[in-house]
N, CA, C, O and CB atoms as a CASP TS submission, in Angstrom:
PFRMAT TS
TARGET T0000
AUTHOR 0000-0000-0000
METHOD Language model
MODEL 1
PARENT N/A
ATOM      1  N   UNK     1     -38.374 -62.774 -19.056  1.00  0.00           N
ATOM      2  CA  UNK     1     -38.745 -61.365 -19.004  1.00  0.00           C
ATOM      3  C   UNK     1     -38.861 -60.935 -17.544  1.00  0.00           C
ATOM      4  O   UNK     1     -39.639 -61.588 -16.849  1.00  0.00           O
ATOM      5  CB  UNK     1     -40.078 -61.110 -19.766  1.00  0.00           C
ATOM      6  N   UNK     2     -38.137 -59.840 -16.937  1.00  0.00           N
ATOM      7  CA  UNK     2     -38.062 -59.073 -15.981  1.00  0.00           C
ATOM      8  C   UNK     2     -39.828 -57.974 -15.472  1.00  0.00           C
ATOM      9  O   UNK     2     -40.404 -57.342 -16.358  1.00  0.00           O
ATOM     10  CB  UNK     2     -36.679 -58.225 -16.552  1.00  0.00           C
ATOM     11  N   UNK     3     -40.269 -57.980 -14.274  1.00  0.00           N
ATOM     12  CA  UNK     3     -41.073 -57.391 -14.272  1.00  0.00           C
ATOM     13  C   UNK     3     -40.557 -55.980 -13.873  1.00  0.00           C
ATOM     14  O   UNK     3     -39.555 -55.935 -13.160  1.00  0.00           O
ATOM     15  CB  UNK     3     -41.945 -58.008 -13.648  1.00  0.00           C
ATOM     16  N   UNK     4     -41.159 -54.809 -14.274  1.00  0.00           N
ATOM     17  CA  UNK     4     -40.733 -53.523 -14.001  1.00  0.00           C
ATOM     18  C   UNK     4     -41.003 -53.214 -13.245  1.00  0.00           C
ATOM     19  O   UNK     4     -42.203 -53.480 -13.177  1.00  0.00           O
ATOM     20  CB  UNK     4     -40.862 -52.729 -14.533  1.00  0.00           C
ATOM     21  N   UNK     5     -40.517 -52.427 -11.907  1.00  0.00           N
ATOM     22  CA  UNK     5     -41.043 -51.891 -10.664  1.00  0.00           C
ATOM     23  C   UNK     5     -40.196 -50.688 -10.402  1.00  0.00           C
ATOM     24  O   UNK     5     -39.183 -50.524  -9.722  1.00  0.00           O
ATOM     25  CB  UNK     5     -41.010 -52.931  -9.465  1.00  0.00           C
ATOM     26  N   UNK     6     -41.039 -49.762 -11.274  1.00  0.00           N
ATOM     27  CA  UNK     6     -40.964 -48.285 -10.876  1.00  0.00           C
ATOM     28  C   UNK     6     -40.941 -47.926  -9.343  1.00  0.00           C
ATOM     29  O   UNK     6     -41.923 -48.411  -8.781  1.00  0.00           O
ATOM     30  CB  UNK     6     -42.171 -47.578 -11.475  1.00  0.00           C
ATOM     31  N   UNK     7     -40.277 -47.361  -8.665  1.00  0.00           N
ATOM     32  CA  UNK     7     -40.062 -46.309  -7.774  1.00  0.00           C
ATOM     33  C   UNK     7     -41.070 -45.343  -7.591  1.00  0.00           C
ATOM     34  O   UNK     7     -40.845 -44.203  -7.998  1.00  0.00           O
ATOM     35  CB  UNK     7     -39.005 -45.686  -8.107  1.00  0.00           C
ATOM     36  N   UNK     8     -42.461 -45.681  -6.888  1.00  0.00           N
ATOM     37  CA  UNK     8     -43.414 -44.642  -6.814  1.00  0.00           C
ATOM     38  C   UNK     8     -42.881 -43.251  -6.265  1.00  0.00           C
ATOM     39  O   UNK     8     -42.167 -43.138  -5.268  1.00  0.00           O
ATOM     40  CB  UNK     8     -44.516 -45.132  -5.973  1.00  0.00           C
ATOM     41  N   UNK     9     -43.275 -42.346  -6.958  1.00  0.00           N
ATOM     42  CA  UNK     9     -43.304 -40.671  -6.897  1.00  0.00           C
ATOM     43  C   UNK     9     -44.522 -40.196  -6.194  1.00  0.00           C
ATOM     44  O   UNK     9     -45.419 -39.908  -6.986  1.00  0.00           O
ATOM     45  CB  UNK     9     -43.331 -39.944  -8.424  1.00  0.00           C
ATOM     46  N   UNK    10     -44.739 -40.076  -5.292  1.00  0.00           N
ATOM     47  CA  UNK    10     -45.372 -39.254  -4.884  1.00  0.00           C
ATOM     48  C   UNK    10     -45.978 -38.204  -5.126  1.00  0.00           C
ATOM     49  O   UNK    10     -47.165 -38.057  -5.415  1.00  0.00           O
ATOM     50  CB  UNK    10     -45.038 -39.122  -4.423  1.00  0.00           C
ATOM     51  N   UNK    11     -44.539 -36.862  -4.924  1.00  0.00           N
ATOM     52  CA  UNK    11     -45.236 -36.064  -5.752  1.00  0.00           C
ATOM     53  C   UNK    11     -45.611 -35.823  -7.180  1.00  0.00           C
ATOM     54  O   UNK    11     -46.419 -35.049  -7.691  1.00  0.00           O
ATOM     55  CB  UNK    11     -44.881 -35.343  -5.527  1.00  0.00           C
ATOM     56  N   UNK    12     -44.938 -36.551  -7.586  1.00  0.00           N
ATOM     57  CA  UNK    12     -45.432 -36.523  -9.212  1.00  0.00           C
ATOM     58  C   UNK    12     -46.410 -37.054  -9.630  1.00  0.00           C
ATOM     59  O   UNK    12     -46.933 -36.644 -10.666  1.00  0.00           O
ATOM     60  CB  UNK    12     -44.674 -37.026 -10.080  1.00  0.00           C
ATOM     61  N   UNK    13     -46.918 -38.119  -8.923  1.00  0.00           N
ATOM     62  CA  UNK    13     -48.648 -38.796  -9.005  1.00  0.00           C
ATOM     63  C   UNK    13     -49.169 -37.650  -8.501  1.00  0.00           C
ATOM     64  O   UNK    13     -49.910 -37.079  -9.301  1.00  0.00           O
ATOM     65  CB  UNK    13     -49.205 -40.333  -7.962  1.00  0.00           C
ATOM     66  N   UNK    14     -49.014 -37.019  -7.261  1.00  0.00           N
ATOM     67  CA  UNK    14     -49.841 -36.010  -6.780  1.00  0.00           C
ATOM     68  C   UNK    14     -50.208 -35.061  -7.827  1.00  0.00           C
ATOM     69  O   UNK    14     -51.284 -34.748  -8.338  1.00  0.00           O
ATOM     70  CB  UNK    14     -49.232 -35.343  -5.698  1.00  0.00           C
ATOM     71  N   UNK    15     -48.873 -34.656  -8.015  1.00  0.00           N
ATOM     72  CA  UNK    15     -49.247 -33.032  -9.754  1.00  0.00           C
ATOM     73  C   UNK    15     -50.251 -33.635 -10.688  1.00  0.00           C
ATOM     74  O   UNK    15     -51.166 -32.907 -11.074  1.00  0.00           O
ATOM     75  CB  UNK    15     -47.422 -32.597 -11.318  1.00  0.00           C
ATOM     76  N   UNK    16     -50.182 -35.050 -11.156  1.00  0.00           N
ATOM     77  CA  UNK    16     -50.950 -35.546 -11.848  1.00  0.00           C
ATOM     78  C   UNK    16     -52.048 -35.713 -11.654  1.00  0.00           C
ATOM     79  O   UNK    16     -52.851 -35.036 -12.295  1.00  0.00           O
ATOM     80  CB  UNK    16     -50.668 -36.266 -12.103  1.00  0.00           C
ATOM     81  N   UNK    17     -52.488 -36.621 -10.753  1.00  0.00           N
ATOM     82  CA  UNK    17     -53.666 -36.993 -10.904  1.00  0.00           C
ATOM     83  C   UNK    17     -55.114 -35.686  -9.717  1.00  0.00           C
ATOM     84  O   UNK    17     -56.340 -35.643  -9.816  1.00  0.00           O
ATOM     85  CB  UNK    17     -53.410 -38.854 -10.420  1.00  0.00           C
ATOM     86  N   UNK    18     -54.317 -35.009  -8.921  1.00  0.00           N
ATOM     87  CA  UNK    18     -54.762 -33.569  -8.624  1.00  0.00           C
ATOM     88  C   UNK    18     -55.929 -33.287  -9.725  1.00  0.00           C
ATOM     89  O   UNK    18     -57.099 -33.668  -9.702  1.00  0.00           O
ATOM     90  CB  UNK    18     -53.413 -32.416  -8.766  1.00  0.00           C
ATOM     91  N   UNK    19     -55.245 -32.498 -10.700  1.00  0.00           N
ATOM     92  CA  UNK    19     -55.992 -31.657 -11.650  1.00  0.00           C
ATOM     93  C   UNK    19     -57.221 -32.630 -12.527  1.00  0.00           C
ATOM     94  O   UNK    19     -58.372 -32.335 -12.849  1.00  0.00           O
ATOM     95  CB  UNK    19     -54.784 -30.953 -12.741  1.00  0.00           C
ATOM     96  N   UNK    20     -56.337 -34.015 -12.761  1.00  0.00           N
ATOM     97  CA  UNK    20     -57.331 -34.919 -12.739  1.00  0.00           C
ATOM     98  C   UNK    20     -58.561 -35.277 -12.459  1.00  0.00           C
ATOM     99  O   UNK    20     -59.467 -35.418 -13.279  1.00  0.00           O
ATOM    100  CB  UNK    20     -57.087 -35.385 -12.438  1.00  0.00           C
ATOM    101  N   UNK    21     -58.624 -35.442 -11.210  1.00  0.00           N
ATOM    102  CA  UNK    21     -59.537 -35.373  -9.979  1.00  0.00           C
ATOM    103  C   UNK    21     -60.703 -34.055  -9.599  1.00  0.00           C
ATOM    104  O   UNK    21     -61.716 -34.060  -8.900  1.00  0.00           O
ATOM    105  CB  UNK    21     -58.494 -35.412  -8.831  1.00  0.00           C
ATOM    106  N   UNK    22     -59.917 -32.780 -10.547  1.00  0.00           N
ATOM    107  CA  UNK    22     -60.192 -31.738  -9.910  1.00  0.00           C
ATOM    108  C   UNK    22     -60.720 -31.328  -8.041  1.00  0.00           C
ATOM    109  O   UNK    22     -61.753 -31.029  -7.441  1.00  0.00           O
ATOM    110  CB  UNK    22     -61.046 -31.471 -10.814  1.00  0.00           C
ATOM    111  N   UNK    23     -59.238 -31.566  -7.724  1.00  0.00           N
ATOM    112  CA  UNK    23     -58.979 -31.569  -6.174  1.00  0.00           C
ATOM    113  C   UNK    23     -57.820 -30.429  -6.751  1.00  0.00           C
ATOM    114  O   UNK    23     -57.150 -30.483  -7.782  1.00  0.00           O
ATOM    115  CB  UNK    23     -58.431 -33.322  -5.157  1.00  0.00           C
ATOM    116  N   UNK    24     -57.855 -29.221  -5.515  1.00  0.00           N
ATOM    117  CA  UNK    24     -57.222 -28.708  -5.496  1.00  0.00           C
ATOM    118  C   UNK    24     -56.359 -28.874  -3.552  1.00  0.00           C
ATOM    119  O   UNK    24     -56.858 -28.796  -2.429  1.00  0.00           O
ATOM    120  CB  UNK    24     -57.912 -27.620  -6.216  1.00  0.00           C
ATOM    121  N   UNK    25     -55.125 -29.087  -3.980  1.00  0.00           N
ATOM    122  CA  UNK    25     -54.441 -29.320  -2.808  1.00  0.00           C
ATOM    123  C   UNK    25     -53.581 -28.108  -2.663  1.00  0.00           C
ATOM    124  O   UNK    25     -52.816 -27.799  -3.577  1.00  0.00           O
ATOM    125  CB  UNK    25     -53.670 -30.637  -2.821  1.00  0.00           C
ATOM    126  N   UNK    26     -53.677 -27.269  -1.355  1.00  0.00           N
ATOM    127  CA  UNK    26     -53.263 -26.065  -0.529  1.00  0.00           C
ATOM    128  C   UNK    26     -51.901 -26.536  -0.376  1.00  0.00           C
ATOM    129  O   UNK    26     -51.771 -27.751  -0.225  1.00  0.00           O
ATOM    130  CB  UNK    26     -54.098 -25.745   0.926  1.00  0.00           C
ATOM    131  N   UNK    27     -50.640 -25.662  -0.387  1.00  0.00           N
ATOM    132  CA  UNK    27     -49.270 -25.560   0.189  1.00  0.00           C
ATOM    133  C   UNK    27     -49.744 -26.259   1.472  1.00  0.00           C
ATOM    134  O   UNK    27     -48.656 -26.446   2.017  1.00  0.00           O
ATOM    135  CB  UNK    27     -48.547 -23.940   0.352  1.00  0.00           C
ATOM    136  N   UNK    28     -50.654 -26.759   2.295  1.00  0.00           N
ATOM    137  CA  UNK    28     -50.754 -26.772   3.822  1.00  0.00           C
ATOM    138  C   UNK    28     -50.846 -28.199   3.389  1.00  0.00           C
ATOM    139  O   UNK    28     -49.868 -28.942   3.475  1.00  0.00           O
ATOM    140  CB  UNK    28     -52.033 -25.900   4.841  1.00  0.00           C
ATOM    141  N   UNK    29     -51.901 -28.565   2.966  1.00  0.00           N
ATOM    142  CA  UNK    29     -52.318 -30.098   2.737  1.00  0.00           C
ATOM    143  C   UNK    29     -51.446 -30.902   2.244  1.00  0.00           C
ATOM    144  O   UNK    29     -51.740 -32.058   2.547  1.00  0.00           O
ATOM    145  CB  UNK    29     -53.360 -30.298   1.900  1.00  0.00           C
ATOM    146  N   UNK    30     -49.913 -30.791   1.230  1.00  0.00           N
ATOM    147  CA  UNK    30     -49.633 -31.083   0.525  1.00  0.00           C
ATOM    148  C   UNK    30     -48.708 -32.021   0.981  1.00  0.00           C
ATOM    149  O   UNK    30     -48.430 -33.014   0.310  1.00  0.00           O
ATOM    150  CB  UNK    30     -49.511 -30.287  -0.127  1.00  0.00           C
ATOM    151  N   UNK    31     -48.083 -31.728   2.343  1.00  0.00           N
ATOM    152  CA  UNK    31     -47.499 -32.809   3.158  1.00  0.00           C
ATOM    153  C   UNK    31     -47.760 -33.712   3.213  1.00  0.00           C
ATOM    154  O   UNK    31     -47.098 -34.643   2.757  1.00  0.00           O
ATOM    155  CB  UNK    31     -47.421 -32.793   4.062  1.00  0.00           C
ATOM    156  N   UNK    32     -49.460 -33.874   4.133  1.00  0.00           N
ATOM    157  CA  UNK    32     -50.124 -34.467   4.466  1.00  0.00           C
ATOM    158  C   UNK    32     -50.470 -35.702   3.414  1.00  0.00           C
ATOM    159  O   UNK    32     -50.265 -36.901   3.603  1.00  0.00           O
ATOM    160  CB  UNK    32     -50.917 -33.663   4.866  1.00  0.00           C
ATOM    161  N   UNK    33     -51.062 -35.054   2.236  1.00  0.00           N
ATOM    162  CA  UNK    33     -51.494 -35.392   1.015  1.00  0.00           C
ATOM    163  C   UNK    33     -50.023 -36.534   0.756  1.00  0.00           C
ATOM    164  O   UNK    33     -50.221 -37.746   0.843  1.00  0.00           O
ATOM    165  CB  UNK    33     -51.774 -33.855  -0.116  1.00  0.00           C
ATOM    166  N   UNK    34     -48.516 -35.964   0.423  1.00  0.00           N
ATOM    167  CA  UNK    34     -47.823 -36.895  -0.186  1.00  0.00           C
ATOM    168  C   UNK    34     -47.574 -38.069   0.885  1.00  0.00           C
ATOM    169  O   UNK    34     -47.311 -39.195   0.463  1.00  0.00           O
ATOM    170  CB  UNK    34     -46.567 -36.268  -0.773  1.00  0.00           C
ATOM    171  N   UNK    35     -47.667 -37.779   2.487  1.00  0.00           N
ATOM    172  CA  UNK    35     -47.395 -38.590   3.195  1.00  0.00           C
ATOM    173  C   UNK    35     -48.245 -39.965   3.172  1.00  0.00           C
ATOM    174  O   UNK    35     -47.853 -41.059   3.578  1.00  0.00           O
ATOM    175  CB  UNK    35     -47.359 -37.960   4.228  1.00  0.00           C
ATOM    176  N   UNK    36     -49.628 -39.623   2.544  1.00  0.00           N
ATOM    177  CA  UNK    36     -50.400 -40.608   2.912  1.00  0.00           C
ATOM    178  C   UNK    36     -50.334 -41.254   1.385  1.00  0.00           C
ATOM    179  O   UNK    36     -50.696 -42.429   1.321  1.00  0.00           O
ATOM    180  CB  UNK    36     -51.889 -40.145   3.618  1.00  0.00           C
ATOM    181  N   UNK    37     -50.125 -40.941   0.770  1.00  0.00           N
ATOM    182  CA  UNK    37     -49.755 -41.277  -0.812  1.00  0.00           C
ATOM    183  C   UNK    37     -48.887 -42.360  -0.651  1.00  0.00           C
ATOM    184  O   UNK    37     -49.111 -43.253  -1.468  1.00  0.00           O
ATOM    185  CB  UNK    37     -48.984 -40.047  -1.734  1.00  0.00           C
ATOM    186  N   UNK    38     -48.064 -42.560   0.047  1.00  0.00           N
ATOM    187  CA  UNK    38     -46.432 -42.697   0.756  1.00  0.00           C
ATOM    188  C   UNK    38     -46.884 -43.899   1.157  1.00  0.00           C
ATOM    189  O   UNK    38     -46.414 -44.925   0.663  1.00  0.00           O
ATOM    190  CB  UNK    38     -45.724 -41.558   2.122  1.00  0.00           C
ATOM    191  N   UNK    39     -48.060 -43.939   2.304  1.00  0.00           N
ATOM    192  CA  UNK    39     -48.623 -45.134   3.103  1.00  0.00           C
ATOM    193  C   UNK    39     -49.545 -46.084   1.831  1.00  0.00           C
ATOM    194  O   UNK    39     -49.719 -47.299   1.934  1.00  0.00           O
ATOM    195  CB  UNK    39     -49.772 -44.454   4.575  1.00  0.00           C
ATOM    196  N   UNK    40     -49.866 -45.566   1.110  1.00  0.00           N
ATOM    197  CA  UNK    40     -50.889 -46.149  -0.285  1.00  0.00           C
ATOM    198  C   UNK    40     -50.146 -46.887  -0.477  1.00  0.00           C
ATOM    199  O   UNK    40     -50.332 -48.103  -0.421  1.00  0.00           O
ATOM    200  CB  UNK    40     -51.337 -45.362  -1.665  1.00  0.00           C
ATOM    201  N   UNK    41     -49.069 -46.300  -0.765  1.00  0.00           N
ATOM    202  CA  UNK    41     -48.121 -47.444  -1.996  1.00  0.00           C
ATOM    203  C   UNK    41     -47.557 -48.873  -1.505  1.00  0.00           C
ATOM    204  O   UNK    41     -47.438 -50.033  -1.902  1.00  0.00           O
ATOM    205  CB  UNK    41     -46.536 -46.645  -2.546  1.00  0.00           C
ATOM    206  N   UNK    42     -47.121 -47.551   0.294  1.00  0.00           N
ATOM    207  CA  UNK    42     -46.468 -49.809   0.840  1.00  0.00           C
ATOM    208  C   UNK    42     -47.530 -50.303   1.070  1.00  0.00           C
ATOM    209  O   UNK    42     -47.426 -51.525   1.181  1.00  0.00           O
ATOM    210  CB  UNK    42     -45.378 -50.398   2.612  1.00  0.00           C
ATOM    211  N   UNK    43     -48.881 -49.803   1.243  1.00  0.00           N
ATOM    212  CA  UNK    43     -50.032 -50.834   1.423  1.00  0.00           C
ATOM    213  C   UNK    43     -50.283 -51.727  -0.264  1.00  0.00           C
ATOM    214  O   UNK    43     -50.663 -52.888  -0.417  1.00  0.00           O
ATOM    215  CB  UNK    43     -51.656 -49.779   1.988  1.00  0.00           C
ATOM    216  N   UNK    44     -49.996 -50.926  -1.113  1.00  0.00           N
ATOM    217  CA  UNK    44     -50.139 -51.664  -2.678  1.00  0.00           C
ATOM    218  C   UNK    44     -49.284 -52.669  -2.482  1.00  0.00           C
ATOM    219  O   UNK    44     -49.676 -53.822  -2.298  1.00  0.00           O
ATOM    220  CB  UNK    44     -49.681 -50.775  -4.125  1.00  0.00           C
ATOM    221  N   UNK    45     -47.744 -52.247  -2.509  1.00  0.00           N
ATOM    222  CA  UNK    45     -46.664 -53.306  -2.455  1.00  0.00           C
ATOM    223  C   UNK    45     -46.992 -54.517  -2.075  1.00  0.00           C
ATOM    224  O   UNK    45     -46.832 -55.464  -2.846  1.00  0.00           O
ATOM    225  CB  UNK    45     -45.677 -53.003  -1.666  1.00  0.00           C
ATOM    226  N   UNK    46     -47.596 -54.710  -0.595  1.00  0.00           N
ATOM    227  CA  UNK    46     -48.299 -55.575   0.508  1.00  0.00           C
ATOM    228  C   UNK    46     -48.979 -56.396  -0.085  1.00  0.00           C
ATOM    229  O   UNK    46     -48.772 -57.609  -0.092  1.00  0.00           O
ATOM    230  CB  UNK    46     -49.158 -54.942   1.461  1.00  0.00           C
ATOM    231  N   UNK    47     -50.203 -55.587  -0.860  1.00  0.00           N
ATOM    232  CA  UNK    47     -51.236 -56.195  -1.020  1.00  0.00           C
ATOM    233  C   UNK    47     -50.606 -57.270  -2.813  1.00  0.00           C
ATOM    234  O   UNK    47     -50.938 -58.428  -3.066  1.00  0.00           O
ATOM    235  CB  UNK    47     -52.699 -54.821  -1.011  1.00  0.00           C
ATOM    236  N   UNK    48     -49.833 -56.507  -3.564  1.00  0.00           N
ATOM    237  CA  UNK    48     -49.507 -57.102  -4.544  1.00  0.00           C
ATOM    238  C   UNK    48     -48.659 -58.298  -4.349  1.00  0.00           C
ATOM    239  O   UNK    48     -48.196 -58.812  -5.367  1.00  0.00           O
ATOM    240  CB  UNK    48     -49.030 -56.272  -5.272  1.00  0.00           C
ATOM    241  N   UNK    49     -48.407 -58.776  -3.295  1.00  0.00           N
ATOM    242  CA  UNK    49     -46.914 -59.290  -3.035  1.00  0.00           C
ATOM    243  C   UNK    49     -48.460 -60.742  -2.441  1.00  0.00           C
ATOM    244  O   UNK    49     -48.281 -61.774  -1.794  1.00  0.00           O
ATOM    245  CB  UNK    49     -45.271 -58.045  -1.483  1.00  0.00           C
ATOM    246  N   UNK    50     -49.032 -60.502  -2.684  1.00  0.00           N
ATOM    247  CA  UNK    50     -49.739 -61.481  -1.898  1.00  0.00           C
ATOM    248  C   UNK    50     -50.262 -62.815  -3.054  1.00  0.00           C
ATOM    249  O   UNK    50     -50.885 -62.526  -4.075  1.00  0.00           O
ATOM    250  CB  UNK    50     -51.130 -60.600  -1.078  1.00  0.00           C
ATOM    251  N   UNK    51     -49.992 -63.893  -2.793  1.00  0.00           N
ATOM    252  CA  UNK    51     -50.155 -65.257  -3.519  1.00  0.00           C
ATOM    253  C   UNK    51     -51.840 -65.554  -3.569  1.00  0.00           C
ATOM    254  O   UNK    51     -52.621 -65.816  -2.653  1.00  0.00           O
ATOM    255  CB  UNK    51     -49.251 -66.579  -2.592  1.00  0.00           C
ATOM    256  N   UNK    52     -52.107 -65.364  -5.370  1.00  0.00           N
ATOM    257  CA  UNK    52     -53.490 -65.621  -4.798  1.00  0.00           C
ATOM    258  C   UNK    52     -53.703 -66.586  -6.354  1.00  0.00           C
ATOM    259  O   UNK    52     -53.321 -66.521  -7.522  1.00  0.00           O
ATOM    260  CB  UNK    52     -54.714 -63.921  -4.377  1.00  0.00           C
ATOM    261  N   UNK    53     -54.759 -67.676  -5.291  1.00  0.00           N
ATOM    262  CA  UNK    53     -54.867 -69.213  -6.301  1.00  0.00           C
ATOM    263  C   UNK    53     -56.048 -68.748  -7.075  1.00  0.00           C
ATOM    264  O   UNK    53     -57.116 -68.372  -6.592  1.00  0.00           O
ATOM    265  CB  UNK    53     -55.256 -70.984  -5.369  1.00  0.00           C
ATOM    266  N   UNK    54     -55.646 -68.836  -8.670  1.00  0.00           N
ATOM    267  CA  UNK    54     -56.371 -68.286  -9.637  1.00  0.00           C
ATOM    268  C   UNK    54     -57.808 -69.011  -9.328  1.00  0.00           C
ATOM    269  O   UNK    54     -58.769 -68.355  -9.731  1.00  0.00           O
ATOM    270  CB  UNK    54     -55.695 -68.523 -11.121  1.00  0.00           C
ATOM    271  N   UNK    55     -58.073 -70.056  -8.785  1.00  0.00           N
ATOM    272  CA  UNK    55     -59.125 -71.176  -9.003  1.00  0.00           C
ATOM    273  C   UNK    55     -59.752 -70.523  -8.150  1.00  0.00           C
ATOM    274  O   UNK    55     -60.922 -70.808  -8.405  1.00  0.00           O
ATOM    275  CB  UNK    55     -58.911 -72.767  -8.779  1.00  0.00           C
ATOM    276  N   UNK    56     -59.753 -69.552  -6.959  1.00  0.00           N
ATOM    277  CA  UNK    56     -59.924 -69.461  -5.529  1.00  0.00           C
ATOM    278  C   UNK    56     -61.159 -68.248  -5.883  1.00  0.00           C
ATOM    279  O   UNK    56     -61.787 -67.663  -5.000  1.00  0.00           O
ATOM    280  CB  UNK    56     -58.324 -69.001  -4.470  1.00  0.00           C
ATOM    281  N   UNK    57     -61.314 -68.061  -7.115  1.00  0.00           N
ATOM    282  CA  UNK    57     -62.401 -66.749  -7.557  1.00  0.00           C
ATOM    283  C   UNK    57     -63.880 -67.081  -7.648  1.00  0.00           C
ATOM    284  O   UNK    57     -64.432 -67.832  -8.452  1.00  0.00           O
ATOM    285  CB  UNK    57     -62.064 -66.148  -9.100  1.00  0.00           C
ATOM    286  N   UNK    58     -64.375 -66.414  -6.721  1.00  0.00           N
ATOM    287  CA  UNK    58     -66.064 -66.881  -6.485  1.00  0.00           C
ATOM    288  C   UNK    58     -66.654 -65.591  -6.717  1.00  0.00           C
ATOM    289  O   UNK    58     -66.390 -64.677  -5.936  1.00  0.00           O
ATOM    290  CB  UNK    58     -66.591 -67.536  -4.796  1.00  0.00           C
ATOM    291  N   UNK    59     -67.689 -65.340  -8.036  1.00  0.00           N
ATOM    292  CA  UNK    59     -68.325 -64.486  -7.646  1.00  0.00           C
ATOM    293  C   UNK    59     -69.434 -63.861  -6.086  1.00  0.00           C
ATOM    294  O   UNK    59     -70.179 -64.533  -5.373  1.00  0.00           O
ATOM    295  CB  UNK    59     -68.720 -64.664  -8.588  1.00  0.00           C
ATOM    296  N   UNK    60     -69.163 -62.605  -6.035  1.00  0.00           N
ATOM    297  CA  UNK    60     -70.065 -62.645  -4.609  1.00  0.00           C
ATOM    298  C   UNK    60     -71.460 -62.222  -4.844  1.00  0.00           C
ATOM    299  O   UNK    60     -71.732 -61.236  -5.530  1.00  0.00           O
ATOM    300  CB  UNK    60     -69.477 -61.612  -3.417  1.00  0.00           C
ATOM    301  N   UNK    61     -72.515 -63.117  -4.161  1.00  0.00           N
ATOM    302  CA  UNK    61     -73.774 -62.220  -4.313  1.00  0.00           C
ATOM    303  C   UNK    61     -73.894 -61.283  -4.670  1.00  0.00           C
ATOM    304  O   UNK    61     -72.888 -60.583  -4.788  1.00  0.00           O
ATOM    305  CB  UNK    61     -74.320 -61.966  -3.582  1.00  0.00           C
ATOM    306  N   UNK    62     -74.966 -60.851  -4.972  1.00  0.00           N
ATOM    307  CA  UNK    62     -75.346 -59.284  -5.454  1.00  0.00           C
ATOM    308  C   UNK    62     -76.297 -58.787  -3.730  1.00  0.00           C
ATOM    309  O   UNK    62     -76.949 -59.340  -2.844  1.00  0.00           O
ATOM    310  CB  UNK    62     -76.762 -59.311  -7.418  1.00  0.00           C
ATOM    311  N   UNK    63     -75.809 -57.457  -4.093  1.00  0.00           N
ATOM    312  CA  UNK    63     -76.368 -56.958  -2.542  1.00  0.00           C
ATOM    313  C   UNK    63     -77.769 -55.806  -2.921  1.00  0.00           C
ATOM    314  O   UNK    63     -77.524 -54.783  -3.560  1.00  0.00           O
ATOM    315  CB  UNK    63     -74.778 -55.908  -1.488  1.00  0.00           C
ATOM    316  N   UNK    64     -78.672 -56.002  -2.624  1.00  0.00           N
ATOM    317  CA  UNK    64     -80.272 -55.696  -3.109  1.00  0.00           C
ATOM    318  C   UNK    64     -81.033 -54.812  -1.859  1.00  0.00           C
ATOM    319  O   UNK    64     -81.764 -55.282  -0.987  1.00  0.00           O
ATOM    320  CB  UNK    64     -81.243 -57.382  -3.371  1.00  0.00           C
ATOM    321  N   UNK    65     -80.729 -53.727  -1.999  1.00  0.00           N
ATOM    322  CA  UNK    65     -81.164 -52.774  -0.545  1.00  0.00           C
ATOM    323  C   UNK    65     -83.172 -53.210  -0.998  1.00  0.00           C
ATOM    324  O   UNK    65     -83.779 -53.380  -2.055  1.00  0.00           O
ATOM    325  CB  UNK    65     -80.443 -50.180  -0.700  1.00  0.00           C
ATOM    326  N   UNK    66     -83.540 -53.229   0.394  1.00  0.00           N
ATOM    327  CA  UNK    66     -84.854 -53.120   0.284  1.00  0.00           C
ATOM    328  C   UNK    66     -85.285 -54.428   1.278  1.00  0.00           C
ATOM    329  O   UNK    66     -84.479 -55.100   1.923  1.00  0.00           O
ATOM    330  CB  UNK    66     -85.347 -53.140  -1.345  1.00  0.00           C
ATOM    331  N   UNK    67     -86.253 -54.556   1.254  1.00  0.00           N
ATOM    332  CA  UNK    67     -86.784 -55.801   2.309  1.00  0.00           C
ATOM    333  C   UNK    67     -86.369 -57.097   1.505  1.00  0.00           C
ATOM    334  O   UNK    67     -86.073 -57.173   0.313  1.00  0.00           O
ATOM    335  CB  UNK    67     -88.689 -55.813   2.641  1.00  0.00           C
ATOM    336  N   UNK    68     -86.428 -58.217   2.573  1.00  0.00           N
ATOM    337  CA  UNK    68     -86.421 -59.529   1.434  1.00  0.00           C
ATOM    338  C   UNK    68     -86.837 -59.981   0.599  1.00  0.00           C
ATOM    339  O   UNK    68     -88.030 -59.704   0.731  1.00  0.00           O
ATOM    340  CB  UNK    68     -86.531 -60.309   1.558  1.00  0.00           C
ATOM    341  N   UNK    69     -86.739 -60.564  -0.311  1.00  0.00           N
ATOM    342  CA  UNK    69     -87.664 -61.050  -0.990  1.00  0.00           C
ATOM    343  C   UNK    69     -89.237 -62.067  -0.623  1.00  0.00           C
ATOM    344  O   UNK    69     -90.221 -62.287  -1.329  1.00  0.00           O
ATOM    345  CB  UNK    69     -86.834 -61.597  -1.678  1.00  0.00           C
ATOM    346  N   UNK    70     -88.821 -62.586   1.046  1.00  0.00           N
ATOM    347  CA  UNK    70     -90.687 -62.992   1.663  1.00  0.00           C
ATOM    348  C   UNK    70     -91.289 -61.925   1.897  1.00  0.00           C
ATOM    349  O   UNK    70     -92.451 -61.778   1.518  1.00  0.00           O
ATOM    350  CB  UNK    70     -90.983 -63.836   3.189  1.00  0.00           C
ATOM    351  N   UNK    71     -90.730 -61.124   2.457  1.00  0.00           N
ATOM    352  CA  UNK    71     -91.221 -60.040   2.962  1.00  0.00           C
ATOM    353  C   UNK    71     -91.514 -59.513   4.901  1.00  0.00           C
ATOM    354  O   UNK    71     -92.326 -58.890   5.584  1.00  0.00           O
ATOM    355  CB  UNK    71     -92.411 -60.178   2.166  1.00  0.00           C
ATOM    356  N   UNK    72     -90.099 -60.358   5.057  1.00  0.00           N
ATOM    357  CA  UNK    72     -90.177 -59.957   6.298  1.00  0.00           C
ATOM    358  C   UNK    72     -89.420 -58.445   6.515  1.00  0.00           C
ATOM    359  O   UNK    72     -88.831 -57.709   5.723  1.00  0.00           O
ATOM    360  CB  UNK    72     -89.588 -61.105   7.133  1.00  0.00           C
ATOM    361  N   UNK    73     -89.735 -58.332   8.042  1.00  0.00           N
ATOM    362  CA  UNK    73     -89.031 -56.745   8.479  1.00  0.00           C
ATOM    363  C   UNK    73     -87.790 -57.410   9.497  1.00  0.00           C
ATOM    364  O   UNK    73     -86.994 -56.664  10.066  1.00  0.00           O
ATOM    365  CB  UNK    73     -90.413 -55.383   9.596  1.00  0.00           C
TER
END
């Protein structure tokens, strides 16, 4: 079995997930907006393309705002 790798759209994620979001994006922004959409995706590509050893999964602490538990400052 072949994996599928759609051709990200830009603007067509943009129309979508916009109204979604309820973000409204200006004729001005919209460049801007697909350009960086643009940079998302080869950063996804990047990050998907990366070899990772199933065994290698450690949960991480839990992070607990407030003083320590002795009670130092």
């Amino acid at each position: 079995m072949s994996a599928i790798n759609p051709v990200f759209d830009a603007e067509r994620h943009c129309d979508a997930m916009a109204p979604a979001l309820g973000l409204t994006i200006t004729p001005e922004q919209r460049p801007g907006v697909l350009q960086f959409l643009g940079v998302a995706a080869q950063m996804a590509t990047i990050v998907q393309a990366a070899a990772l050893d199933d065994g290698g999964f450690d949960m991480a602490s839990a992070f607990r705002p407030g003083r320590p538990a002795g009670g130092e400052t």
